[in-house]
Backbone bond lengths (Angstrom), bond angles and torsions (degrees), N, CA, C in turn:
res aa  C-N    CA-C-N  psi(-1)  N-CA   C-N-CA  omega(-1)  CA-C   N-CA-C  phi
1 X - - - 1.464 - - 1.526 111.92 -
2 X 1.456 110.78 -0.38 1.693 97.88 -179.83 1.711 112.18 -99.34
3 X 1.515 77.73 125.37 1.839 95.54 -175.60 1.539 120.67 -48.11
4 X 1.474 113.97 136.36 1.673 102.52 172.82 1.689 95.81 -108.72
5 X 1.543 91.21 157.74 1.925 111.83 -167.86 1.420 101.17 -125.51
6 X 1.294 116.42 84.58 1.663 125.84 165.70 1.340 116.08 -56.41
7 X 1.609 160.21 93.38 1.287 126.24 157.06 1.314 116.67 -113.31
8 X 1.382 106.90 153.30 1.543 117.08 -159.68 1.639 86.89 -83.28
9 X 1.769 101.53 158.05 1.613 86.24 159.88 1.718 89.99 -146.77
10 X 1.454 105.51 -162.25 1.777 102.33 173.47 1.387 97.97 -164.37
11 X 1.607 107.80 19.88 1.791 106.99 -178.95 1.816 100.42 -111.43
12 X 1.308 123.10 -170.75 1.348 115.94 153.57 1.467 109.14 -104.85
13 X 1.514 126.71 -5.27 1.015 144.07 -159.02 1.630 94.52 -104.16
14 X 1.148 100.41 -61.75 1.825 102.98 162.42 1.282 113.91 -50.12
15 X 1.294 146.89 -51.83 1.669 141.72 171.83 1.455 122.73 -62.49
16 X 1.813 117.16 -17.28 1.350 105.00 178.17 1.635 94.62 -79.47
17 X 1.827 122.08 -56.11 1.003 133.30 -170.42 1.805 109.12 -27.84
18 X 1.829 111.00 -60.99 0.931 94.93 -161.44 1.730 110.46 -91.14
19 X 1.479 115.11 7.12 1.674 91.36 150.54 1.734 118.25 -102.57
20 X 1.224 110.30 18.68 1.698 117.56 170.58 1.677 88.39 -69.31
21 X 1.441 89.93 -67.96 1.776 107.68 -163.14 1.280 113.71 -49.77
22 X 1.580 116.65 -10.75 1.884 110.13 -174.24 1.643 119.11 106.50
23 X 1.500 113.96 13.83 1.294 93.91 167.08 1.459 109.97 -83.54
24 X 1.472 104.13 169.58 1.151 115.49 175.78 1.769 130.01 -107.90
25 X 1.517 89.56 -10.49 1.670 93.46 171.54 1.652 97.85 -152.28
26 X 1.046 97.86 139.32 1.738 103.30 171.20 1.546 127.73 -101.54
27 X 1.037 130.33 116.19 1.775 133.39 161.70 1.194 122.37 -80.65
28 X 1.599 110.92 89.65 1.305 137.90 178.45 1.321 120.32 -60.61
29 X 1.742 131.91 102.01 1.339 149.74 -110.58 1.781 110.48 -147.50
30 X 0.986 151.11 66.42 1.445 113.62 139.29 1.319 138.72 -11.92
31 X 1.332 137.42 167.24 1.323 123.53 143.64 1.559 114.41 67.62
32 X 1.138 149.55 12.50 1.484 138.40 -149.29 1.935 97.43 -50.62
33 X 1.581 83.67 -37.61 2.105 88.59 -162.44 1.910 100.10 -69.79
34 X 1.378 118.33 21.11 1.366 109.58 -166.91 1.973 85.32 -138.59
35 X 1.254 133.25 4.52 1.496 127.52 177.05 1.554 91.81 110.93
36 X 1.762 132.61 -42.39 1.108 115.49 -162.12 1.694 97.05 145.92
37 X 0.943 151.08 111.87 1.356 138.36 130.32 1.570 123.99 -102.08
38 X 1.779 110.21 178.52 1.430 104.96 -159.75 1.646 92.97 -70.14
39 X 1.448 87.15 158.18 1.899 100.87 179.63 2.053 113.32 -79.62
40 X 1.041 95.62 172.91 1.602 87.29 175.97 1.617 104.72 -100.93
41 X 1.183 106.73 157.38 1.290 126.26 -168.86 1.814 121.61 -49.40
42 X 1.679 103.91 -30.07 1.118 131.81 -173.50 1.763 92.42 -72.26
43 X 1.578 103.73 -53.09 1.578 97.64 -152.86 1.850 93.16 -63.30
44 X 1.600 118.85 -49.90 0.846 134.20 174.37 1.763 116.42 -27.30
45 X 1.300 120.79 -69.19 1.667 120.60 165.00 1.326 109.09 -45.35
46 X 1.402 145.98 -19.10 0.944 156.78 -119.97 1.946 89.84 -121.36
47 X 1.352 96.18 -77.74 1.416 123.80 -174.80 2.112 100.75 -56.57
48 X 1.217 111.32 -45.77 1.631 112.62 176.59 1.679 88.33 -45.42
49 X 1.135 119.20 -73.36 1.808 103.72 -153.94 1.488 98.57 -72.15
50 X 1.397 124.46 55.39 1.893 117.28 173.55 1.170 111.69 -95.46
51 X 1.357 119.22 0.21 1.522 119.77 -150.43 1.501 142.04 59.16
52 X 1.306 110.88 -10.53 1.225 132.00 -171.22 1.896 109.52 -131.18
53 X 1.500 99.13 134.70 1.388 111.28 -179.31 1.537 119.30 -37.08
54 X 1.097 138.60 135.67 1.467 138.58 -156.09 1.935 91.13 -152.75
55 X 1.699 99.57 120.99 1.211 113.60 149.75 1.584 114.87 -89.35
56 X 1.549 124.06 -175.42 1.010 116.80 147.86 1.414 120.59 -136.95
57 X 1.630 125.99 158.69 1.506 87.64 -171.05 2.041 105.82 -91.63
58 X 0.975 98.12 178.77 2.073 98.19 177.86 1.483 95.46 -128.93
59 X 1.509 110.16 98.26 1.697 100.95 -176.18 1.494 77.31 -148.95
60 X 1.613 112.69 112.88 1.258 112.56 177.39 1.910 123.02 -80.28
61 X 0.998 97.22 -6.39 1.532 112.56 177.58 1.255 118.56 -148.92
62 X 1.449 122.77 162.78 1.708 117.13 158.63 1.372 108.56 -75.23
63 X 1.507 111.60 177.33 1.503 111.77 162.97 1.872 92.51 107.85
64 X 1.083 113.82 -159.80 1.844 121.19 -166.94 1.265 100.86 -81.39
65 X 1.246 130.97 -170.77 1.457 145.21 -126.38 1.805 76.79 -148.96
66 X 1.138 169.19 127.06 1.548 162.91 167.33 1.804 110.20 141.34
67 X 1.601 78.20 82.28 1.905 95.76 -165.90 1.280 115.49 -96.44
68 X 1.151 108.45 123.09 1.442 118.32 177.11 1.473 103.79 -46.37
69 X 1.763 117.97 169.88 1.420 122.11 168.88 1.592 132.31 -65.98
70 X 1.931 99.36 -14.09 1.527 95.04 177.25 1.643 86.62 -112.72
71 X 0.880 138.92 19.35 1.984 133.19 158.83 1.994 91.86 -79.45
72 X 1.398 108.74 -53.65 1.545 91.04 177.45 1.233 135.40 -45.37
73 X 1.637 103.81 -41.75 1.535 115.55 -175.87 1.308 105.88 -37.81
74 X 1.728 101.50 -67.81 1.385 122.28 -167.81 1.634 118.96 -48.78
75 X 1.625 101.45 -29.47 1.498 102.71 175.60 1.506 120.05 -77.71
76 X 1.618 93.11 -22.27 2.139 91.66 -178.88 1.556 89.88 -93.32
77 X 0.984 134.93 36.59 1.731 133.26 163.83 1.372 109.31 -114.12
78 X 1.278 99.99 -51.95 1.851 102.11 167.64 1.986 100.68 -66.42
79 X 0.660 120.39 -39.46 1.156 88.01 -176.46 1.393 129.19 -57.36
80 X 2.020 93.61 -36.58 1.587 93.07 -168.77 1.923 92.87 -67.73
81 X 1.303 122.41 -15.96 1.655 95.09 -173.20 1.633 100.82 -77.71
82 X 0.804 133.96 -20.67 1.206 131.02 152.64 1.401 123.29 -41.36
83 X 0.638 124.81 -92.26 1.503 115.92 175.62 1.488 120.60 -48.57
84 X 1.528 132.18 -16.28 1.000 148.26 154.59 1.909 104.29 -41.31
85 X 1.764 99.38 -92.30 1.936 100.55 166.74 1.342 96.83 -46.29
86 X 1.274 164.60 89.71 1.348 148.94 98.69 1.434 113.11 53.57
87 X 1.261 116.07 33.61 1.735 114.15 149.81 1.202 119.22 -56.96
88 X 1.267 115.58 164.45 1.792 129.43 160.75 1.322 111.63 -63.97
89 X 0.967 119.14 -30.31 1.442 111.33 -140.70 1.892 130.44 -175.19
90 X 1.207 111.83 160.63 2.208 88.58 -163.89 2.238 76.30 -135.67
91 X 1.418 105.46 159.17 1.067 118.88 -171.96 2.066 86.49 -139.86
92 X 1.538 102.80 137.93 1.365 112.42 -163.39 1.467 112.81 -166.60
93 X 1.283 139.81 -174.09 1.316 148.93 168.24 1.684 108.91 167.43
94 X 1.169 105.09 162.96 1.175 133.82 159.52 1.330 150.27 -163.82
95 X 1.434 124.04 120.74 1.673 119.31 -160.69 1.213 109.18 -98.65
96 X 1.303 130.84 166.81 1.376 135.13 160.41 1.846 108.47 -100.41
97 X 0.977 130.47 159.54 1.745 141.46 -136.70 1.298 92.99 -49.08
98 X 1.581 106.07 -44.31 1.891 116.96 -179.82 0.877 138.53 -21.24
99 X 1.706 98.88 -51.90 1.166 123.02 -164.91 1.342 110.08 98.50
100 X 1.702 123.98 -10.97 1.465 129.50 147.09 1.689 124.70 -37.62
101 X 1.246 116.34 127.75 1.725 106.47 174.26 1.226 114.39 -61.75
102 X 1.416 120.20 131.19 1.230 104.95 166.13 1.252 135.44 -88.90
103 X 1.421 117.70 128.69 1.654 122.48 -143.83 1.983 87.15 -76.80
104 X 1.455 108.39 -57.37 1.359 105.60 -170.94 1.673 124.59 -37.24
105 X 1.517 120.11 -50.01 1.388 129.07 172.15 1.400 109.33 -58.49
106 X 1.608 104.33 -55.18 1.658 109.87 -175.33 1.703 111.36 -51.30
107 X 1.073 101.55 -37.83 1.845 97.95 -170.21 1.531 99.22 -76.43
108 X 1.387 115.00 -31.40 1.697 102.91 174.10 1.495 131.01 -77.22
109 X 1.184 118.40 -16.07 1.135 156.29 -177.97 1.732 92.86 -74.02
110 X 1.675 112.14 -63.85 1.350 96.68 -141.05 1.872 84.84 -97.64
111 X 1.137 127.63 -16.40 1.357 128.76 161.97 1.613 122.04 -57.45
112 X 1.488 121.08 -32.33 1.261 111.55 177.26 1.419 95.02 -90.12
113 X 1.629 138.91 -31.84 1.434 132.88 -164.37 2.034 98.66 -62.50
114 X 1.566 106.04 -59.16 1.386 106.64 168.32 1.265 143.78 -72.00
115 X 1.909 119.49 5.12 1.226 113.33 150.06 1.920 114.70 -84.78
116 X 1.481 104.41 -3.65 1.625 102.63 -179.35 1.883 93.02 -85.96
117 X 1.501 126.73 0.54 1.484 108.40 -163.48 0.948 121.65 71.74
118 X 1.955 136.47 12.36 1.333 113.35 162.24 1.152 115.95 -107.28
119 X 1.387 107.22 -171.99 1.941 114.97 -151.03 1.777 82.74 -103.30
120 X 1.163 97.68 156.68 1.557 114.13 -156.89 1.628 100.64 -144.57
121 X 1.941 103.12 117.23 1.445 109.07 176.33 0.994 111.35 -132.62
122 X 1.754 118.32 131.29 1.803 119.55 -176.54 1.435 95.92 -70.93
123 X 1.429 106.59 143.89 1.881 116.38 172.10 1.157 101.17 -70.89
124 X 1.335 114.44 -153.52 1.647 150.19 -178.53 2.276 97.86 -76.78
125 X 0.989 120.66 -44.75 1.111 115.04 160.81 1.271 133.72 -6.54
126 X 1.527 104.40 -32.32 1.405 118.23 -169.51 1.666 109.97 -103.51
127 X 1.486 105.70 -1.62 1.599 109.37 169.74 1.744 117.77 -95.11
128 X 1.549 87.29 10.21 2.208 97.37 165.19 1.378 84.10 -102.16
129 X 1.143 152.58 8.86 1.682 118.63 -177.42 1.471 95.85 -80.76
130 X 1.293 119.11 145.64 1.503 120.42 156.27 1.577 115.34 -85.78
131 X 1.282 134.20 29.93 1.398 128.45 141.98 1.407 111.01 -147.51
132 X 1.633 128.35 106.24 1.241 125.76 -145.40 1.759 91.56 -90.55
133 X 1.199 108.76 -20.51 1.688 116.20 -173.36 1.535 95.27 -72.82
134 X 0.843 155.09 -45.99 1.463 160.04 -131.17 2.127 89.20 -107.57
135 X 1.050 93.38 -75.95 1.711 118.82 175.37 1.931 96.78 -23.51
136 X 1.625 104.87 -46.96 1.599 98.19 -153.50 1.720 101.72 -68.84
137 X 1.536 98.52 -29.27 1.376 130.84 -159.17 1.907 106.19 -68.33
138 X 1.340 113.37 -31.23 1.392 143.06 159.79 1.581 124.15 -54.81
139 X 1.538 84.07 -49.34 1.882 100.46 -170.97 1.839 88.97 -60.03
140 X 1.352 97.95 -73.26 1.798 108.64 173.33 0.995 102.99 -11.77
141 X 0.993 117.71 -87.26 1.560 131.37 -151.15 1.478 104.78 -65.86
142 X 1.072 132.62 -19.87 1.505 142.29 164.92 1.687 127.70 -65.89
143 X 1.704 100.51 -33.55 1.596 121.10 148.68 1.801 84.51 96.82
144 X 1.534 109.40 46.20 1.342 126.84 165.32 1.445 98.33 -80.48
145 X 1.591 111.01 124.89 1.650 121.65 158.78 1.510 110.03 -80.90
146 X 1.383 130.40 2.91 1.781 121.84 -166.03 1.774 88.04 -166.68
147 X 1.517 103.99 130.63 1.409 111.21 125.74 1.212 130.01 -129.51
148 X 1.863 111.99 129.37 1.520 117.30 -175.47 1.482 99.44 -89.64
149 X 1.350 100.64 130.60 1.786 127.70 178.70 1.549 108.70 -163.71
150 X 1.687 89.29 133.89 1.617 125.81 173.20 1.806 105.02 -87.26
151 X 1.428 94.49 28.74 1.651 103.44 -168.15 1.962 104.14 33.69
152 X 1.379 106.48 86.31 1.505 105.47 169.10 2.119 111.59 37.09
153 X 0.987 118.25 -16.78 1.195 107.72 172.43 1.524 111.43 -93.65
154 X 1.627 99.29 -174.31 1.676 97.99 -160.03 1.374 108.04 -93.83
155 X 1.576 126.17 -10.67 1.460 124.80 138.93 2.101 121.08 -129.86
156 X 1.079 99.98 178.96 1.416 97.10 -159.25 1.569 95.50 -73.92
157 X 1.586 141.44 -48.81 0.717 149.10 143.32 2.041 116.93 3.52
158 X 1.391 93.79 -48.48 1.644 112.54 178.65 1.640 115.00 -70.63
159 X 1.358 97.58 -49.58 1.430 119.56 174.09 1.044 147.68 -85.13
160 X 1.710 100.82 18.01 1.450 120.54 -156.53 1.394 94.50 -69.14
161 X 1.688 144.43 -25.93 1.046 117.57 177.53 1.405 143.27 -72.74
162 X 1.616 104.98 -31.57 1.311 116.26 161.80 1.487 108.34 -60.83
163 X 1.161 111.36 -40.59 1.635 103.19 173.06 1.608 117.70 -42.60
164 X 1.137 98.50 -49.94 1.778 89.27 -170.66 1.283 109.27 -74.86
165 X 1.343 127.44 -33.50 1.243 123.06 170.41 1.359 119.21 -56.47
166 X 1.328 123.65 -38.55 1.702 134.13 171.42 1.860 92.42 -61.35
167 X 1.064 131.33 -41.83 1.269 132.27 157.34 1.537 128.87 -17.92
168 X 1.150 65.72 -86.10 1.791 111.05 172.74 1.947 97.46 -37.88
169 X 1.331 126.90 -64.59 1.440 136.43 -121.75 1.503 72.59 -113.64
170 X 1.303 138.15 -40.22 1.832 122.50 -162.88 1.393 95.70 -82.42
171 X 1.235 129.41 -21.33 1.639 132.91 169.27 1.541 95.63 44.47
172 X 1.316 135.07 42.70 1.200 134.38 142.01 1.645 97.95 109.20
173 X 1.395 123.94 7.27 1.179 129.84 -178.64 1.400 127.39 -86.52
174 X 1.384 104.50 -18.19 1.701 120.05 151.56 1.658 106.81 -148.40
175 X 1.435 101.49 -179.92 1.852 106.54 173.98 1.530 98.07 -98.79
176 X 1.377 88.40 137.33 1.911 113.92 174.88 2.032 90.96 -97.92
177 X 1.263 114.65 88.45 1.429 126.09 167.64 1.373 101.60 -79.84
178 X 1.253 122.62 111.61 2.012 136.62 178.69 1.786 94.90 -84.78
179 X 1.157 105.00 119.30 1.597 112.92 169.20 1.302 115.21 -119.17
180 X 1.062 150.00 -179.97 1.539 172.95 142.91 1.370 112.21 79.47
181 X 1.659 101.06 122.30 1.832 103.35 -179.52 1.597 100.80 83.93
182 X 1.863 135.67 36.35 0.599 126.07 -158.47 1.735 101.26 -116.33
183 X 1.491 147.68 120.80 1.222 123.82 -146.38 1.734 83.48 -155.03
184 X 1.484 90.16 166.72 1.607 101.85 175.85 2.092 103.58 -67.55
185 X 1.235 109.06 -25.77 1.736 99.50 179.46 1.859 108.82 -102.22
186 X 1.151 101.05 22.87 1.667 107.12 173.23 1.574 124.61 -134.54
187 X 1.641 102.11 -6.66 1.239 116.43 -178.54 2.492 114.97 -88.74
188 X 1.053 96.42 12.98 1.724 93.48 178.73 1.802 86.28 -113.33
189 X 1.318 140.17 -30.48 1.620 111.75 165.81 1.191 115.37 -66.86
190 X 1.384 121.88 -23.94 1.674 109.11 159.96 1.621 128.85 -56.09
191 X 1.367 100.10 -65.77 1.136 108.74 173.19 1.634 113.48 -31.65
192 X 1.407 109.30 -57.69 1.477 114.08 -160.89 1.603 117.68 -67.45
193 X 1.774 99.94 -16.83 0.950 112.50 -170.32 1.564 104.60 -94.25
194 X 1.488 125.09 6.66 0.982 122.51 131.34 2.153 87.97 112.15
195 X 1.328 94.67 28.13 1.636 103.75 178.98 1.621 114.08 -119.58
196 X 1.048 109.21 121.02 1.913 105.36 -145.20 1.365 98.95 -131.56
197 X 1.833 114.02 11.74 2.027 113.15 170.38 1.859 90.32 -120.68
198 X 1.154 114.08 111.35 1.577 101.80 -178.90 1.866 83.97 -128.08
199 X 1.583 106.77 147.04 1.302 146.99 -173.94 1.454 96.91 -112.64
200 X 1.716 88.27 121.65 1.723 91.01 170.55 1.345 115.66 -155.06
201 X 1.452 139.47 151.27 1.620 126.44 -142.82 1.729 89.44 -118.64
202 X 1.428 101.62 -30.60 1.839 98.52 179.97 1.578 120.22 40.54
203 X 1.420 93.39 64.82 1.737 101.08 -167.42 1.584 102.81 -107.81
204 X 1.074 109.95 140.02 1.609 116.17 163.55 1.664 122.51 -117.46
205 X 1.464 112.73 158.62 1.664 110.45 173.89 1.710 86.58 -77.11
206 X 1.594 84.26 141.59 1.851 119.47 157.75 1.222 116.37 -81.32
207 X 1.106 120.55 112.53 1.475 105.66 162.09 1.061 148.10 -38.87
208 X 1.182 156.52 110.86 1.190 164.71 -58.76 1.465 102.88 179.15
209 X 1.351 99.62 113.52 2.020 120.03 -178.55 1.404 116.95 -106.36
210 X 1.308 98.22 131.26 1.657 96.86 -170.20 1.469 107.48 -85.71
211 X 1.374 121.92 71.90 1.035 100.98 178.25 1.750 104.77 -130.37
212 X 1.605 125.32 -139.12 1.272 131.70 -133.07 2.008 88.99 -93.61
213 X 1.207 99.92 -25.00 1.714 103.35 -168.66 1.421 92.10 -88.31
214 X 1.290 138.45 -57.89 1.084 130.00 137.72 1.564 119.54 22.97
215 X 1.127 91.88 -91.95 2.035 117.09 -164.19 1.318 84.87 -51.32
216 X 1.393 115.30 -57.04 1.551 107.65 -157.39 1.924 127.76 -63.63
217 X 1.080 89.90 -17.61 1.150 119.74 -178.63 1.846 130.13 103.32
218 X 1.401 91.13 -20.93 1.671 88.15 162.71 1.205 148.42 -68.95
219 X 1.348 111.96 30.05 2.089 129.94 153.44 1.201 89.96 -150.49
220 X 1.527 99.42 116.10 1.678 120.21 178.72 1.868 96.70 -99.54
221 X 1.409 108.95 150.56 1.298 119.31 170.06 1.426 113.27 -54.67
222 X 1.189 130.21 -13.51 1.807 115.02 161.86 1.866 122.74 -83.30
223 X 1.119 104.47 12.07 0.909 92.58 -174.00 1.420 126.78 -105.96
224 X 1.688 104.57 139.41 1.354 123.35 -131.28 1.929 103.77 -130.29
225 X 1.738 109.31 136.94 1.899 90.79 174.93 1.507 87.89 -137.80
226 X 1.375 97.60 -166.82 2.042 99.66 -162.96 1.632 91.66 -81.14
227 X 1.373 107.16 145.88 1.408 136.36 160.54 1.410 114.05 -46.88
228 X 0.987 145.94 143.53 1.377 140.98 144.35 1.981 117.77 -67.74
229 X 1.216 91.17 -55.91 1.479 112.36 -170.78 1.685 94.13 -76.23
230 X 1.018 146.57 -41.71 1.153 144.41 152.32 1.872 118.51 -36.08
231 X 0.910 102.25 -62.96 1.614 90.49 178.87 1.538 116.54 -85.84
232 X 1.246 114.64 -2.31 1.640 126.17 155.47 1.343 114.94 -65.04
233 X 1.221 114.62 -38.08 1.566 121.76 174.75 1.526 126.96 -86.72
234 X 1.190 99.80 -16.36 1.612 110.84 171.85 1.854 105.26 -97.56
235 X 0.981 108.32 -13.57 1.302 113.95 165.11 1.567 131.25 -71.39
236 X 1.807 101.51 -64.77 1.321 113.53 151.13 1.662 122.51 -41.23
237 X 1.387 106.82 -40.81 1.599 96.44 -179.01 1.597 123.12 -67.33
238 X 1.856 88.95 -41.85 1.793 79.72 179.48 1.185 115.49 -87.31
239 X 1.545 134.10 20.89 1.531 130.22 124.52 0.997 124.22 -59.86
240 X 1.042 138.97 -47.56 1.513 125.39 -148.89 1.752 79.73 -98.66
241 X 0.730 149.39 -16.63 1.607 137.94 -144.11 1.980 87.10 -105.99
242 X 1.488 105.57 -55.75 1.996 112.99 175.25 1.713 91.20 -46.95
243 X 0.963 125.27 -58.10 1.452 140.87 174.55 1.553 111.48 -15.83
244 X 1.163 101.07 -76.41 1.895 110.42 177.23 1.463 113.64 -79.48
245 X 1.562 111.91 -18.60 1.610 112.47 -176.79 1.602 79.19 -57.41
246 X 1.556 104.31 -79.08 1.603 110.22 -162.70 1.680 124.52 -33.89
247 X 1.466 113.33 -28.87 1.376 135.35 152.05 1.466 108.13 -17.87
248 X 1.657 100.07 -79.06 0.925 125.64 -167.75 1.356 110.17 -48.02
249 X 0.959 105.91 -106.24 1.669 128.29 158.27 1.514 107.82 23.31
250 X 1.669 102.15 -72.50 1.371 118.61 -175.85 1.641 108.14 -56.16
């Protein structure tokens, strides 16, 4: 019954925060304001000495999940630097136009990630499949340790029902990780709903300096890094909340 707390980050300032604050696994990020791309190699050596388990993600561009043959290359290269810095683990996907996974990339993908020994999690990718029951059944069989899903809706919060059923159906045979829209006042219908790996980015606006980088345009007013007090509070909640489940229960 004890909850795990994924948060992605793409700062170094964002990765101390959120293992100060209590996460327990990190999703190592480029880009957060673009879904996530792969990190650079630097941040990556960086993140190995955090003390705490570190995926990374391998998303060679923004935009859909339907990679050409030299976007793959580039993804079984990041991987090997991945496993090179001594991460845990690579976070990835890929669809075909459908929105079907594509089994061909995925099996190469997850065959070179698991002859290097790292732990291997399908993204959000897997909330375009049009049959998420079939899809989970794939990941398995693919020798996926994680799938991250907002259960097909546009946050996890939305989707809490397919969630439990994706629950329900991996019967302990992989982790159902709940991502998007995931907050310290939205995280106890998960829980209850019986989903206990929740993904959360806990980002805030930076304040914003009027100065010369500014003018120029390189720090735009959206720009956003992980909270401290934010993943302290999503922390505290899914204690005290595992807390009374177990209450219960007992």
């Amino acid at each position: 019954m004890t909850p795990l707390l994924e948060i992605c980050v793409d700062t170094l300032n964002g990765l101390n925060a959120a293992i100060t604050c209590g996460a327990d696994r990190i999703e190592l990020c480029a880009a957060l304001s673009e879904g996530g791309l792969t990190p650079s190699r630097g941040f990556m050596a960086l993140a190995a000495e955090a003390g705490c388990p570190v995926r990374a993600m391998i998303r060679p561009r923004a935009g859909d999940f339907t990679y050409s043959g030299g976007e793959l290359a580039v993804m079984r290269a990041d991987i090997a630097a991945v496993a090179e810095a001594g991460l845990a683990g690579v976070v990835f996907g890929a669809n075909q136009a459908d929105g079907a996974l594509d089994l061909t990339a995925l099996e190469d993908l997850c065959r070179q990630a698991q002859d290097f020994g790292l732990e291997t999690a399908l993204h959000r990718s897997f909330d375009l499949t049009p049959d998420p029951s079939a899809a989970l059944e794939v990941a398995i069989a693919l020798g996926f340790d994680t799938v991250l899903t907002s259960g097909g809706a546009a946050s996890a919060p939305e989707g809490v029902a397919t969630l439990q059923a994706l629950v329900a159906q991996a019967a302990g045979r992989i982790e159902i990780l709940a991502g998007g829209g995931v907050r310290a006042d939205s995280a106890d219908g998960l829980l209850r709903a019986g989903v206990l790996a929740l993904h959360a980015s806990c980002r805030a606006p930076l304040p914003l300096r009027r100065d010369r980088a500014t003018e120029l345009g390189y720090v735009t007013p959206d720009l956003r890094d992980t909270d401290a007090a934010q993943v302290r509070a999503l922390r505290a909640r899914l204690n005290e909340t595992i807390t009374v489940l177990t209450g219960e229960i007992a």
